[in-house]
C-alpha positions as CSV (number, residue, x, y, z in Angstrom):
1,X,-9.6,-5.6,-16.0
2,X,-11.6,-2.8,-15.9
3,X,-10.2,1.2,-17.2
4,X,-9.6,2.4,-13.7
5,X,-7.5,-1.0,-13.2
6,X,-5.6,-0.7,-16.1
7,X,-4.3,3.0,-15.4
8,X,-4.0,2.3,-11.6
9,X,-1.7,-0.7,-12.8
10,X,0.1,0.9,-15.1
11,X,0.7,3.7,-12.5
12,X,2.4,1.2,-9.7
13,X,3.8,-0.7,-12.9
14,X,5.7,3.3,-14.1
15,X,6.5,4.2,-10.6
16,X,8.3,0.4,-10.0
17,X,9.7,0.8,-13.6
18,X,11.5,3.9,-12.5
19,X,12.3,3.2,-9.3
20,X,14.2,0.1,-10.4
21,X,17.2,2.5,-11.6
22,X,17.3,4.0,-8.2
23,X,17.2,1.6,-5.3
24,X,13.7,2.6,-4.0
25,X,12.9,4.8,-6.8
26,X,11.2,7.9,-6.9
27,X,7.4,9.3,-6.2
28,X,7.3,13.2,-5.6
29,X,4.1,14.3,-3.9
30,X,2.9,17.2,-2.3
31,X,2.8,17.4,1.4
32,X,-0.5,18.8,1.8
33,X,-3.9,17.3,1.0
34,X,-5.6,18.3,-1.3
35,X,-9.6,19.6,-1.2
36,X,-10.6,17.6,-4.2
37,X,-9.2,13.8,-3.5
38,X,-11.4,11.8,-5.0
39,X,-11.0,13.8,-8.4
40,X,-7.3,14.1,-8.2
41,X,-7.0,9.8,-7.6
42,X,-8.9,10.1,-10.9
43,X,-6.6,12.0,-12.7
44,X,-6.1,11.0,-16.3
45,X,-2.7,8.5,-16.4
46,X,-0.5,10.6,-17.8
47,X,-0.4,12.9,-14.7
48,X,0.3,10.5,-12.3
49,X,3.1,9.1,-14.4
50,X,4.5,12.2,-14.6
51,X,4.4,12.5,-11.0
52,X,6.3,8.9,-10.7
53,X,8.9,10.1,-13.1
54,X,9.8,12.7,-10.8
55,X,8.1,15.8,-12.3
56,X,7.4,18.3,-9.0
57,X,4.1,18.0,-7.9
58,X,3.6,21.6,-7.7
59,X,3.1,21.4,-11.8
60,X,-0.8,20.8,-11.1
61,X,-3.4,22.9,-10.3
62,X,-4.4,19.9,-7.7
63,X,-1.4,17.4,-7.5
64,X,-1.8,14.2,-5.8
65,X,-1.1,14.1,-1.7
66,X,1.5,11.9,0.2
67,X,-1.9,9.8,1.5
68,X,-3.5,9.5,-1.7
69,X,-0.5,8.3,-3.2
70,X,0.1,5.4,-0.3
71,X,-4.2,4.7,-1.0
72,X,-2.8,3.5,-4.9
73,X,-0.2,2.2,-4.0
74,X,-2.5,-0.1,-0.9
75,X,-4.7,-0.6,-4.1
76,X,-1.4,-1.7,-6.3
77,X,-0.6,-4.4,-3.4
78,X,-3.5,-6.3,-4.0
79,X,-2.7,-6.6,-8.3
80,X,1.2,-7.5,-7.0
81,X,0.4,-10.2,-3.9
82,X,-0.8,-13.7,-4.2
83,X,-2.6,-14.9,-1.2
84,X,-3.3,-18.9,-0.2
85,X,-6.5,-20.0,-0.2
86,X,-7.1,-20.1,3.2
87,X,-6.9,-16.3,3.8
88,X,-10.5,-16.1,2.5
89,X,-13.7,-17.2,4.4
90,X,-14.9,-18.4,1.0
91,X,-14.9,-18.5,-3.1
92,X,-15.5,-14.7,-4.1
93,X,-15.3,-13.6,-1.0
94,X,-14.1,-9.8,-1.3
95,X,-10.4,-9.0,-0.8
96,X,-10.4,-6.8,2.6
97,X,-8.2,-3.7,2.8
98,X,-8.8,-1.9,6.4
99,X,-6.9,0.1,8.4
100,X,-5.5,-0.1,12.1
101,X,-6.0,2.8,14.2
102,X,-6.2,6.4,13.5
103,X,-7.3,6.4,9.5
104,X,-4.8,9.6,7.8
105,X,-6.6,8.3,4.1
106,X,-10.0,9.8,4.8
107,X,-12.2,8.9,1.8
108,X,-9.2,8.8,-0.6
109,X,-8.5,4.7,0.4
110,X,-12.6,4.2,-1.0
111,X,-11.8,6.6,-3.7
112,X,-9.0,4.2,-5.1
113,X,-10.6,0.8,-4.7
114,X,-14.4,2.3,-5.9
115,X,-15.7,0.0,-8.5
116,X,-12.5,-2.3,-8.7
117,X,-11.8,-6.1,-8.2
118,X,-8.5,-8.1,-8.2
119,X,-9.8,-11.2,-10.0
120,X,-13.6,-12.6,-8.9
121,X,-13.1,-10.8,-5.9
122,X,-14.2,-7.1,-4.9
123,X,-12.1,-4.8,-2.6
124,X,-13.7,-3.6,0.4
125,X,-12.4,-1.1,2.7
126,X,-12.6,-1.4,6.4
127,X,-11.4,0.6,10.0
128,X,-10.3,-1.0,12.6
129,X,-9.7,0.2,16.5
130,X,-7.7,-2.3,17.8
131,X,-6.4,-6.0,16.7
132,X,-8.4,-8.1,18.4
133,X,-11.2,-6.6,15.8
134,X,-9.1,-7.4,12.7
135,X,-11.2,-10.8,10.7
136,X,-10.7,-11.5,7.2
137,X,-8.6,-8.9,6.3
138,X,-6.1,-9.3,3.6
139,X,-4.2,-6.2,3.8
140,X,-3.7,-3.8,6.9
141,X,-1.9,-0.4,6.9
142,X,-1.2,0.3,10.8
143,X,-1.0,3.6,11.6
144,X,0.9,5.7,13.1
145,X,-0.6,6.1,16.4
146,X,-0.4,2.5,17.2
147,X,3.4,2.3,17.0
148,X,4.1,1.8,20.0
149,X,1.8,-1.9,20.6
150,X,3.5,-2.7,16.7
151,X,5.4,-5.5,18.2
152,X,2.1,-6.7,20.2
153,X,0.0,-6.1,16.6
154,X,2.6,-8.6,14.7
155,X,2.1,-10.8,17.1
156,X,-1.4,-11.2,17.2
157,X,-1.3,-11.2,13.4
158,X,1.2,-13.5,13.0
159,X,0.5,-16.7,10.6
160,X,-2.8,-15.2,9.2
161,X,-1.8,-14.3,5.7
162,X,-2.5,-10.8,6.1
163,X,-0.2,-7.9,4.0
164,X,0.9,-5.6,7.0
165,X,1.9,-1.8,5.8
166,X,2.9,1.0,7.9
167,X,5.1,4.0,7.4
168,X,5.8,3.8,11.3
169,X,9.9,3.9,12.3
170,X,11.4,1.1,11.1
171,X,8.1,-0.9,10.8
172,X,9.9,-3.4,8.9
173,X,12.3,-4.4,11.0
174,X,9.7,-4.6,13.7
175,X,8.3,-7.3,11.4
176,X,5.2,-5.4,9.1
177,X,6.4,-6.5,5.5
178,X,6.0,-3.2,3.6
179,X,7.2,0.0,4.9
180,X,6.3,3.6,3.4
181,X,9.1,5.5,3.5
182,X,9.2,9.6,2.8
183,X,12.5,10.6,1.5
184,X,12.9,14.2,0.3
185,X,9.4,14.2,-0.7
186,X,9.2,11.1,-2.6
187,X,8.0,7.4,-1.3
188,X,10.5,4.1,-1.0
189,X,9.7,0.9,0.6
190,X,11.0,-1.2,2.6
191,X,10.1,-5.3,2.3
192,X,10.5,-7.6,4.9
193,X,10.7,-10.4,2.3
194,X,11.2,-13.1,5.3
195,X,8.1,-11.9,7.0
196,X,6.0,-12.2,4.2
197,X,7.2,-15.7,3.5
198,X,6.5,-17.0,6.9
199,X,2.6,-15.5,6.5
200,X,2.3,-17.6,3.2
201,X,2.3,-14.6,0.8
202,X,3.6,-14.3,-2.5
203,X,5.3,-11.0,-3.5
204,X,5.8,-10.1,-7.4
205,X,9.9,-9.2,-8.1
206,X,8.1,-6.4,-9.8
207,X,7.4,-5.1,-6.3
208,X,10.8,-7.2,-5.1
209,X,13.2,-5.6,-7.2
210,X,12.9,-2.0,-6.6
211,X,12.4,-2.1,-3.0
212,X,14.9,-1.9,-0.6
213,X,14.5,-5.3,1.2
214,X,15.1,-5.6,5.5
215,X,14.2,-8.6,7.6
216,X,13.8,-8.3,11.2
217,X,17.1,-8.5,12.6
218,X,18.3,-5.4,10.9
219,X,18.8,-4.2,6.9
């Protein structure tokens, strides 16, 4: 495991920690990116920690933004997921993040992934316009703007092993597995547990347990 790894693991791992004790847990962030992103994803630990302990954001000359905070946490999924096999083309074949429609990360998902691998295998980041373009992907944050053809996306995904994230309205229920949620400035999720089953993926109770878990026919 290399540094960047280590501190970007120990990040989700202080974030889940905390969260545990309140159903969803806490993660204050500032509303507004900031200029520098790549430098403020590679903030020493101890910042970011503080940040997922609650301290106000506004603390730092150049806290961390709600987006760059869902781009570690996208990174996080991948140290926290176990996939089959068969979601890969081949042995060592890199592990695929991409994005669905309009991209609100910018360069702050390749900031967060730069240099890292889960494993043998080596992130790659990819964008996506539609999902008929989606191949070997292993996790996919929909945005936004394709909310309303979510219910058309999940279908066309459906049985292909990939991680779906959104922080659309009540994604989860809709059937994506991990839903961002922003709660008086601070990020929860939502897990449909069921949904993830039926795609053949594994998720760790470290991600399990502080999560507020749905399935599609309601909470």
């Amino acid at each position: 495991m290399t540094p960047a790894t280590d501190w970007f693991s120990r990040l989700a791992t202080a974030a889940i920690a905390v969260s545990g004790c309140l159903r969803g847990g806490p993660f204050r962030l500032r509303r507004h990116p900031s200029r520098s992103a790549p430098r403020a994803l590679r903030r020493p630990p101890w910042v970011l920690v503080l940040l997922a302990l609650g301290v106000s954001a506004q603390a730092f000359a150049a806290p961390a933004s709600e987006n760059q905070v869902k781009a570690i946490f996208l990174f996080n999924f991948s140290q926290f997921v176990s996939w089959p096999t068969e979601a890969f083309a081949q042995p060592g074949a890199p592990l695929v993040i991409a994005v669905l429609g309009a991209d609100p990360f910018g360069e702050d998902l390749d900031a967060a992934v730069r240099g890292e691998r889960v494993g043998d295998r080596p992130l790659e980041i990819r964008r996506f316009r539609n999902v008929a373009e989606v191949k070997d992907c292993q996790i996919l944050f929909i945005d936004r703007s394709e909310t309303a053809r979510l219910g058309e996306i999940i279908a066309a995904l459906r049985g292909r092993s990939i991680l779906t994230v959104s922080d659309a309205d009540d994604a989860a229920k809709r059937g994506v597995i991990i839903q961002f949620v922003t709660d008086n400035n601070r990020i929860r999720l939502r897990i449909n547990a069921a949904a993830a089953r039926a795609d053949g993926l594994t998720i760790s109770s470290k991600l399990l347990r502080p999560a507020q878990i749905v399935d599609s026919g309601g909470a």
